[in-house]
Each structure stands twice: as C-alpha cells, then as structure tokens.
C-alpha positions as CSV (number, residue, x, y, z in Angstrom):
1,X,60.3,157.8,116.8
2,X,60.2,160.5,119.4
3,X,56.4,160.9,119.4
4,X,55.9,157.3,120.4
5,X,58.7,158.3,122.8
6,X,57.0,161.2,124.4
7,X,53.5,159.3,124.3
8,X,54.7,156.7,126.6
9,X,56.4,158.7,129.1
10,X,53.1,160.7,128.8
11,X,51.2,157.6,129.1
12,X,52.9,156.9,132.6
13,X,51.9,160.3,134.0
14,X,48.5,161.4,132.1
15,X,45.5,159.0,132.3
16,X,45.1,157.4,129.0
17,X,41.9,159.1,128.6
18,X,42.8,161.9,128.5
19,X,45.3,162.2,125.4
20,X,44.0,162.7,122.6
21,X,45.8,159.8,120.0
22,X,44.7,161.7,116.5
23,X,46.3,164.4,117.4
24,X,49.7,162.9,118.5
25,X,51.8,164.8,116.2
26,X,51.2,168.0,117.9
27,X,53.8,165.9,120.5
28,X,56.8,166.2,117.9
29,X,59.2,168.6,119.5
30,X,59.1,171.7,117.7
31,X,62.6,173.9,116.3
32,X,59.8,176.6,117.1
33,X,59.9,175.8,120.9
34,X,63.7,174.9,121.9
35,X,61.9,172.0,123.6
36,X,63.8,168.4,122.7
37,X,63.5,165.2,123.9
38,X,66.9,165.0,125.8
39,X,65.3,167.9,128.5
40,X,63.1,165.3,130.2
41,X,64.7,163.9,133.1
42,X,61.4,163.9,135.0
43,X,57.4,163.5,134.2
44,X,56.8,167.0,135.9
45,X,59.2,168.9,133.3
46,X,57.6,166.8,130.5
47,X,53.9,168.4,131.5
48,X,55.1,172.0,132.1
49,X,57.1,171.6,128.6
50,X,54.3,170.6,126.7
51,X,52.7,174.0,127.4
52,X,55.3,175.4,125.0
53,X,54.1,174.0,122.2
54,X,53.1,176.3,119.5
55,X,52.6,176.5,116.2
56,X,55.3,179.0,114.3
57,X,53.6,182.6,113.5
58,X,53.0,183.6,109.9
59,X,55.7,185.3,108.3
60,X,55.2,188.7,109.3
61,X,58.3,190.4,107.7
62,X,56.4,192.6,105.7
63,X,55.1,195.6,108.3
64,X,52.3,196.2,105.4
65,X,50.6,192.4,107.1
66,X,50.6,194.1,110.4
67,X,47.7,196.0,111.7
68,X,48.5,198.9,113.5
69,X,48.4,199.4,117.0
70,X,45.2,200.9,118.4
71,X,45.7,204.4,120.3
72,X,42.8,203.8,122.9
73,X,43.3,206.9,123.8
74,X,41.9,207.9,120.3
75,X,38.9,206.2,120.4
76,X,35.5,208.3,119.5
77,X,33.6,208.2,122.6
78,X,30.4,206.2,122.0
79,X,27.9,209.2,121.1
80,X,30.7,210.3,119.0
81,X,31.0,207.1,117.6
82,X,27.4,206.5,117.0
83,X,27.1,210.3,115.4
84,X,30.1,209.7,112.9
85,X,28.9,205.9,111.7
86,X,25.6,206.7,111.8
87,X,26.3,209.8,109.3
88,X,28.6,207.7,106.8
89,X,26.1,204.6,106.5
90,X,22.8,207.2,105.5
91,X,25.2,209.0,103.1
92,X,26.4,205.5,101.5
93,X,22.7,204.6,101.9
94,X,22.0,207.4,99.1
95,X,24.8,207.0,97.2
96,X,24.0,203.6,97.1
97,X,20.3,204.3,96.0
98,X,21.5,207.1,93.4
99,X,23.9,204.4,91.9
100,X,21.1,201.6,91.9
101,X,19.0,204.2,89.5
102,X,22.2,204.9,87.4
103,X,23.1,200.8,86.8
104,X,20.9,198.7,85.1
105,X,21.4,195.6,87.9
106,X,19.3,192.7,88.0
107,X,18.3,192.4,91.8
108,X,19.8,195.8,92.5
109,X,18.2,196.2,96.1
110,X,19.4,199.1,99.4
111,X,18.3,198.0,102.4
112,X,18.8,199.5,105.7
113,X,17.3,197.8,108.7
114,X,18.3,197.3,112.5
115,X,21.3,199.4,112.0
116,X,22.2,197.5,109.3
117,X,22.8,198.6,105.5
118,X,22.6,195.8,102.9
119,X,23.6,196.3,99.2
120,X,22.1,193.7,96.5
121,X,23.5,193.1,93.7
122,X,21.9,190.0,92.3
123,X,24.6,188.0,90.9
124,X,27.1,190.0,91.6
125,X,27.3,189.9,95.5
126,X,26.1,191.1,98.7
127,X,27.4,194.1,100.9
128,X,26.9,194.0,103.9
129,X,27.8,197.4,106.4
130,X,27.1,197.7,110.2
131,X,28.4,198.9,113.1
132,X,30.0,197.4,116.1
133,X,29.7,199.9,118.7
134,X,31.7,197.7,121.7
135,X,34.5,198.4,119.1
136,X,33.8,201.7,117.5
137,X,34.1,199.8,114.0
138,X,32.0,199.6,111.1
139,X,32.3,195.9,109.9
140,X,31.6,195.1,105.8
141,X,31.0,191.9,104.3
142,X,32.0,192.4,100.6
143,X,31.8,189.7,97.9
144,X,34.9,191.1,96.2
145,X,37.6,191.8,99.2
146,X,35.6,189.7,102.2
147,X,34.8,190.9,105.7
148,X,37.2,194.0,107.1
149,X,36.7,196.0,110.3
150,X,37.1,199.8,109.6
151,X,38.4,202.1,112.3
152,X,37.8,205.8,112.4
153,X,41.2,207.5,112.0
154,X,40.4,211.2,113.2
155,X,43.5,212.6,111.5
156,X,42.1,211.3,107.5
157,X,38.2,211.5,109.0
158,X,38.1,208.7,107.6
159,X,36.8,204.9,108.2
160,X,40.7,203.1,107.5
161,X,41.4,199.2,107.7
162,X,44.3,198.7,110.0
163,X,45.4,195.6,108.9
164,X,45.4,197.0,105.2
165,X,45.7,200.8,105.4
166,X,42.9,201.0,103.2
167,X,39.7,203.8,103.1
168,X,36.2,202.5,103.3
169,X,34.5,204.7,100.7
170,X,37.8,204.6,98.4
171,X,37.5,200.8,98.7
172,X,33.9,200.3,97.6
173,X,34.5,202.4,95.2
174,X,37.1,200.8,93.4
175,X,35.2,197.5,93.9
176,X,31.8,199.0,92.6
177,X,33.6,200.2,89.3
178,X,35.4,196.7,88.3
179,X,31.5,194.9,89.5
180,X,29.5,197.1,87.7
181,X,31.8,199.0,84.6
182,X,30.6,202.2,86.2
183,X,32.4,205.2,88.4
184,X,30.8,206.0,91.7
185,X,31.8,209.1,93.8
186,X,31.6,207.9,97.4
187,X,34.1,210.4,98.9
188,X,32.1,214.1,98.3
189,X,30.2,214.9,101.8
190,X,30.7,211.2,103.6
C-alpha cells in the first residue's frame, strides 16, 4: 500500500522513465531511515527523502568483525614497502619449493612471475600471493579461507589481516597442514 503510494506521488514529479518499476520496493519506507509516509507534505521533501534510503548495516556487535583502523601515519614508505614484501614472498617462494619436495602432490607447481607468487596444488587449490603497492598490502587468494589483504604491522613484523587479526605465514600454515597432513614452518627467517 504505501509503495504504490509513494510511486504515484513520485510519478507526478519524476518522469516515468526514469523510475525504475522492478525495483519499487526499495520505495518502502524503512524503520532504518526514520523516513514515513506522513512527512511528505510536498514533492521536493519526497526527492530529498528518498536519498535516505539505506539498507541497515550488518550486525557489527562483535569488535572481532571490525577491521581496525589504519594509522597512515604507519605506513611503510614505498621502498620500504617494496623491500619488506619483496623479502617475505622469495622466503615463502623457498619454503614453498622445500615443501613441494617434502609432499608427494599431484600438480604440486611454485611459480613466481610479474611479481606474482602462485602455489599449485592440483586438486587441492590455488594460492595465489602478490603485492599491492598503492596499498602497501600483500593480497592472497587461498582456496581454503578466500582472498584477504595483509597489512604490515611494524610492532609484530609481521603481514596481519585487519579485519581478522590473523598472521599471514601462521595462516598458510595452518591451512597447508589440514590440505596436505603435513607441518610446514613458515615463521623461521620470514
């Protein structure tokens, strides 16, 4: 009732063209908003209304859901940046190779290619580890936890998702052993 309400007084001030009839029910006045249908004595405050509507935010109760707030002032300066990354993806790129010669893994394969390192592991997945300088990040694509963007946190030296609190190497370790059945030591000299 009060979406065909609001599309016909919307109607009289919008060209018909230009709403967007599948998607009507994003008209329904929202709890979310404080916006009801009584507040629109006019077309004008019907428009500038309708710019409040929102869908509700996730329940974000739990602080854990929250990532952190970036201290910009923290960020690695780029050669910095590039020295620190660049240092952890080689060592991993070893590791990585040592561990391939250790598991017996169909399609096992390291590759490291246009600052890019890519982990194989025939049926099991694809890694996939690179870095994003504009944010001083190193991005992985994992086929057990999905993508995450890791930070460096200069008081752990260590790469740490925000949004999760969690290490990188203490991360693809844990997810290397319940793959693979076997232990790998990421965390000496990374």
């Amino acid at each position: 009732m009060a979406s065909r309400f609001l599309l016909r007084r919307m109607s009289r001030v919008v060209k018909p063209s230009l709403i967007h009839w599948p998607c009507s029910h994003l008209l329904e006045p929202s709890r979310h908003t404080g916006f009801s249908e009584n507040t629109h004595s006019s077309p004008r405050s019907l428009i500038s209304a309708s710019r409040n509507f929102r869908s509700s935010p996730p329940n974000l109760d739990n602080d854990s859901q929250v990532p952190a707030a970036i201290d910009y002032s923290s960020l690695l300066q780029e050669d910095e940046f590039h020295r620190v990354a660049n240092s952890t993806i080689h060592d991993l790129q070893e590791k990585f190779e040592d561990y391939g010669d250790a598991v017996q893994i169909d399609g096992f394969d390291v590759d490291y290619g246009n600052e890019v390192l890519t982990l194989k592991m025939g049926a099991l997945g694809t890694y996939v580890l690179n870095k994003q300088t504009p944010n001083r990040q190193i991005w992985l694509s994992s086929p057990v936890s999905g993508p995450s963007r890791f930070d460096w946190d200069q008081n752990a030296q260590a790469w740490v998702y925000r949004r999760t609190k969690a290490n990188l190497l203490e991360l693809l370790e844990e997810e290397f052993e319940q793959l693979c059945g076997e232990p790998i030591d990421l965390s000496s000299n990374c």
